[in-house]
N, C-alpha and C positions, 0 to 999 in steps of 0.2 A: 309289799303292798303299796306301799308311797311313790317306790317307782313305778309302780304299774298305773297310779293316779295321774304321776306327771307325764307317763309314756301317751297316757289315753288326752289327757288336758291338751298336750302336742300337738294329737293326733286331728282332733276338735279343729286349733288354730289351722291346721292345714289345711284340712275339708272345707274350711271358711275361703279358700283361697283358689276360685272355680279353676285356675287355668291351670291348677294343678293335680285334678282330679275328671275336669272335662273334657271328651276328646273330640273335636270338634273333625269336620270331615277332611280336612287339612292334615288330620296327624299323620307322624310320620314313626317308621319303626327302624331303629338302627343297631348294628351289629358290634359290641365293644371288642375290647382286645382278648376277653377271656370265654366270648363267645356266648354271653346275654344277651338277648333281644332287650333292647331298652325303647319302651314308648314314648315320643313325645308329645304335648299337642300341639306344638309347632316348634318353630328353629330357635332356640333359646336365647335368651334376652338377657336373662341375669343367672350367671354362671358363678359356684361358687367352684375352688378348685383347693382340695386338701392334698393337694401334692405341689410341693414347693418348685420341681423340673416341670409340672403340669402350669403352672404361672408364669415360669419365663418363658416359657412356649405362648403363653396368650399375646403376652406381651410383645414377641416374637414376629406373631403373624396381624399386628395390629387390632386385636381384638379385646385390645384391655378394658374398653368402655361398656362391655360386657360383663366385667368382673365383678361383683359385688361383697366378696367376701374370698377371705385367702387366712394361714393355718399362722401361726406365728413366727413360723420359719420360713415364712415366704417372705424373703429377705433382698431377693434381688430379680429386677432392676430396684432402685431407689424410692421409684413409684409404686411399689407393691407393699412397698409399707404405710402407705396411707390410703389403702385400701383395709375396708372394716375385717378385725379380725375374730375366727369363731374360735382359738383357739389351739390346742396341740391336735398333731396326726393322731394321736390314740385315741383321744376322749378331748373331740371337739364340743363344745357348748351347743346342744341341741335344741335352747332357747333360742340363741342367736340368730342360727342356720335358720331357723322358721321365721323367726322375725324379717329375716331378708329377703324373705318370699322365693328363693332359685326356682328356676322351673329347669335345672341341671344341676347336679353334683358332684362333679369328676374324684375319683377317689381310686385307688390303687390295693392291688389285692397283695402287695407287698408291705406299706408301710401303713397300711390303715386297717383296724380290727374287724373280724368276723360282726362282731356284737355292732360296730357303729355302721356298719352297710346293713344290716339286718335290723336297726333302728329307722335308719334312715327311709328306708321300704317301707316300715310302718307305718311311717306318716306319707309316703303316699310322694316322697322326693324322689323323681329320678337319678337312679343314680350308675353313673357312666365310670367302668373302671378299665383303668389304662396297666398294661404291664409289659412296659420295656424291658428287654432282656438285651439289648445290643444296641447299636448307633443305627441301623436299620429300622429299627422297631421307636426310634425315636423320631425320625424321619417320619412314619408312618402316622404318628399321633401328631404330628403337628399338621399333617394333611387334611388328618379325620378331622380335626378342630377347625381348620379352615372351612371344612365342608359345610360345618355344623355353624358356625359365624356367619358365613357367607362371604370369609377373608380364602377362599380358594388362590385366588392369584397372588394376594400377599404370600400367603402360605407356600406357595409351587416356588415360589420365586426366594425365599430366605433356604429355603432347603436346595433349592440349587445351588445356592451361594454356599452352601454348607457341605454340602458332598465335591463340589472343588474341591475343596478345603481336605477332604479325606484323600482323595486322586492324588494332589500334591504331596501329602505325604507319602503316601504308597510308592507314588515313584521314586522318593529320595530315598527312599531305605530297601528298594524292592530286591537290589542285587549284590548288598552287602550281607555279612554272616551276624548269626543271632545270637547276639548276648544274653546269658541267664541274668532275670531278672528276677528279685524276691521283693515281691510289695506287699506291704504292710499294712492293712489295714486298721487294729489297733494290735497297740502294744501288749498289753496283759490283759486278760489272757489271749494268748497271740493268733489274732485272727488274719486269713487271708484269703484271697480270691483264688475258687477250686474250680473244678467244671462248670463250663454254662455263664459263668460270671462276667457281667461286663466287663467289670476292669482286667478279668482273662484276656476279653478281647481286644481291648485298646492294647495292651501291651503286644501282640501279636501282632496289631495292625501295625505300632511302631516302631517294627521290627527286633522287636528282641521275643526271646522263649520263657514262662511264664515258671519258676523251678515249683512252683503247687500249683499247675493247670489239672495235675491227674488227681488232685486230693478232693476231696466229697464234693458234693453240689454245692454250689450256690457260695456264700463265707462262712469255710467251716473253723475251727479251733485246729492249730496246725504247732506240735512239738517244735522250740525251739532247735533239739537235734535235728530232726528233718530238714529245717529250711536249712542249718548249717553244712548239711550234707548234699545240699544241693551246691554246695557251692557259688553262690551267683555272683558273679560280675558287675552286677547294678545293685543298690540296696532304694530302694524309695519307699520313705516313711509316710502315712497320710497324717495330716497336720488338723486337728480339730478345736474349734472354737479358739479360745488363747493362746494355740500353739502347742505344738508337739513337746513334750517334757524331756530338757537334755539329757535326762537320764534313758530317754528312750534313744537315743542315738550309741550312748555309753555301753547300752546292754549289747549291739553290734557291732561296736568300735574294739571291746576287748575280744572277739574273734578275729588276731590279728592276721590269719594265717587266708583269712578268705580272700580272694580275688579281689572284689569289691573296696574291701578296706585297704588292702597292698595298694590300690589301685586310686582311692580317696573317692570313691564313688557311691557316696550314702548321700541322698538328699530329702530335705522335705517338700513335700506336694500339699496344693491344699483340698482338702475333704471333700470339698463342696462339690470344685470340679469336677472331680473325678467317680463321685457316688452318686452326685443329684443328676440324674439324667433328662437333660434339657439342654438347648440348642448350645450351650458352653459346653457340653462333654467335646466336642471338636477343640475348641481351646485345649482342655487335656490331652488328647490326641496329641497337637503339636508341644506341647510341653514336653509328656514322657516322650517323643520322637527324639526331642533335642536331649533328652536325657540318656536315651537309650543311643543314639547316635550323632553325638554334636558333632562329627565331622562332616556331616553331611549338609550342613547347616552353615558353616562357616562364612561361607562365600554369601548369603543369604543377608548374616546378621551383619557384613561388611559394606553393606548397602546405606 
């Protein structure tokens, strides 16, 4: 009952707030990534964004003076931490988010809950959900952002910079053979990227073969026997908040018989990179590239 007091008290403060219930002849209707008609009543001004790779993308295509609120883990650039915050991806502060008046809400149908987009709708916030699944799809949303800014040319112009960025690596690995690769996304219980999964694809892109590309969708929970019998040639750990625990290296270090370790090729990667997808997954790119193939790279770093 109390929350349905404070859901409707919310709901009140936002109906208080014409331009986000008004729709003046100006509005406009735009199409998100998951294929919602989202209304607006015009080009948004104060943008809140609960996806941490959705922030470095604003910040990306110059539209950070639109930003009025970002998640706690909106961490990077430097400046997005003194930007006001509402909060965790799961259960952001719904006082907050109202009080900052958005007339947008960028939110993700991967890392943000059923219940806080279906709150958020209540009170009457648009709310815009992005769902990258590749480096294309990221591309695509820092477009749609520009479009939605009216940072178009900023925007066209950083993602050209940025798909160079992938061309160059495709060529340096395009005509060498593909190392098994076994990455790790955490350690216990042992998750890794299956079908469909970014970091499927980044490893692909940087030329090496992924040894759980054919295991379930998305990061499913993957038997250590399995990945052992994949044998891989590469091992890369992903590294989260204080660092990956050396016992996580330990636990593949005593498989002495694999490839990989004969070979002294376990590393750590860090998380961010490589999970937060935002205009830095191309940095991940050329990292695991150089991981998966530093000879290709030599002549490069001799520079």
């Amino acid at each position: 009952m109390m929350r349905r007091v404070g859901l409707l008290a919310l709901a009140m403060v936002a109906l208080a707030t014409p331009a986000l219930v008004t729709l003046p002849a100006a509005a406009l209707t735009v199409t998100d990534q998951t294929g919602r008609a989202v209304t607006l009543a015009a080009p948004p001004r104060r943008i809140v964004s609960l996806v941490p790779g959705v922030t470095e993308m604003v910040f990306a295509i110059g539209a950070e003076e639109r930003l009025v609120g970002v998640t706690d883990f909106c961490d990077y650039p430097a400046a997005a931490r003194k930007k006001r915050s509402v909060g965790g991806m799961l259960a952001p502060s719904l006082e907050t988010l109202v009080a900052l008046r958005p007339d947008l809400v960028v939110a993700t149908d991967s890392g943000n809950t059923d219940e806080t987009r279906t709150q958020l709708e209540r009170l009457r916030l648009p709310v815009y959900l992005v769902s990258p699944r590749g480096i294309v799809d990221v591309f695509r949303t820092m477009e749609q952002l520009g479009a939605l800014t009216g940072q178009s040319a900023r925007a066209a112009e950083a993602v050209a910079g940025l798909e160079r960025r992938v061309r160059a690596v495709a060529e340096r690995v395009a005509a060498r053979p593909r190392p098994r690769v076994l990455y790790v996304v955490w350690p216990e219980p042992l998750i890794v990227p299956g079908r469909g999964a970014a970091v499927t694809e980044l490893i692909e892109l940087a030329g090496g073969a992924s040894v759980t590309a054919n295991a379930a969708e998305g990061y499913p929970r993957w038997s250590v026997e399995s990945a052992v019998a994949g044998a891989p040639e590469l091992i890369v750990l992903a590294q989260h908040g204080a660092g990956t625990s050396p016992l996580s290296r330990e636990k593949w270090e005593r498989f002495a018989g694999l490839p990989a370790i004969r070979a002294g090729r376990i590393h750590n990667v860090d998380g961010d990179l490589f999970h937060r997808f935002g205009p830095r997954v191309v940095d991940a790119l050329e990292i695991l590239a150089r991981l998966v193939h530093p000879e290709a790279f030599v002549s490069q770093e001799r520079r």
